[in-house]
C-alpha positions in Angstrom: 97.2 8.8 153.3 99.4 5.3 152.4 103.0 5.5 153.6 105.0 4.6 150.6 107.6 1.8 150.9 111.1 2.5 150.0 113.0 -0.9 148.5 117.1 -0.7 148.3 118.3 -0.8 145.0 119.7 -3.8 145.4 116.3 -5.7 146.1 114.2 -4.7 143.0 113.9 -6.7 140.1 113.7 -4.3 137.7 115.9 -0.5 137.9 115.4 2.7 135.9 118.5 4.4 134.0 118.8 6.7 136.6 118.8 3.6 139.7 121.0 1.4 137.2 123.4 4.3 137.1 123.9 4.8 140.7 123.9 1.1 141.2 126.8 0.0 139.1 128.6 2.7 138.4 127.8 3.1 134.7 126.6 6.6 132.9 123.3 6.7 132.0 124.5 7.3 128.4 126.7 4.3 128.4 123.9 2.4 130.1 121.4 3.9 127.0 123.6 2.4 124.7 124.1 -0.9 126.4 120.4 -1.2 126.4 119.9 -0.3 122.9 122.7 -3.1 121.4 121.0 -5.7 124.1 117.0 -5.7 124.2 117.0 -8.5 126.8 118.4 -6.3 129.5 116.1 -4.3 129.2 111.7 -4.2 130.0 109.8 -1.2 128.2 106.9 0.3 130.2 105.6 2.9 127.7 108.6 5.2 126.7 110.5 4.2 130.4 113.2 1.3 130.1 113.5 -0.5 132.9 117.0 -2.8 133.5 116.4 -6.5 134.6 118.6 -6.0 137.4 120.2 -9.9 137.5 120.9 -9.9 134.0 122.6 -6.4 133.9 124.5 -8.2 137.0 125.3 -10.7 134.5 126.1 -8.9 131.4 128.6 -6.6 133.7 130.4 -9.5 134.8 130.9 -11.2 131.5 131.7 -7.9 129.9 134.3 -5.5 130.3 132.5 -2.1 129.6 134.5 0.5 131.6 
């Protein structure tokens, strides 16, 4: 049986709403919406969003969303 790897949060490239959530801060349905008004945060795996973790960085930074 393969022992499986856990990776911080803060090393993965890519975060899903729930990791993105705990990560910055944000609710998941402010985070939802955030994703919907900016595609490029954002990496579709089927019907699962995934956040590009150093452009949410980014966008956070320049934006004041709280």
């Amino acid at each position: 049986m393969a022992k499986e790897i856990q990776v911080p949060v803060w090393q993965k490239t890519h975060l899903t709403i729930e990791e993105a959530a705990a990560y910055t801060g944000v609710g998941r349905d402010k985070l939802r919406e955030i994703a919907d008004k900016n595609s490029e945060l954002v990496l579709w795996v089927g019907r699962k969003r995934l956040f590009h973790r150093n452009r949410l960085d980014k966008f956070l930074e320049a934006t004041n969303v709280l």
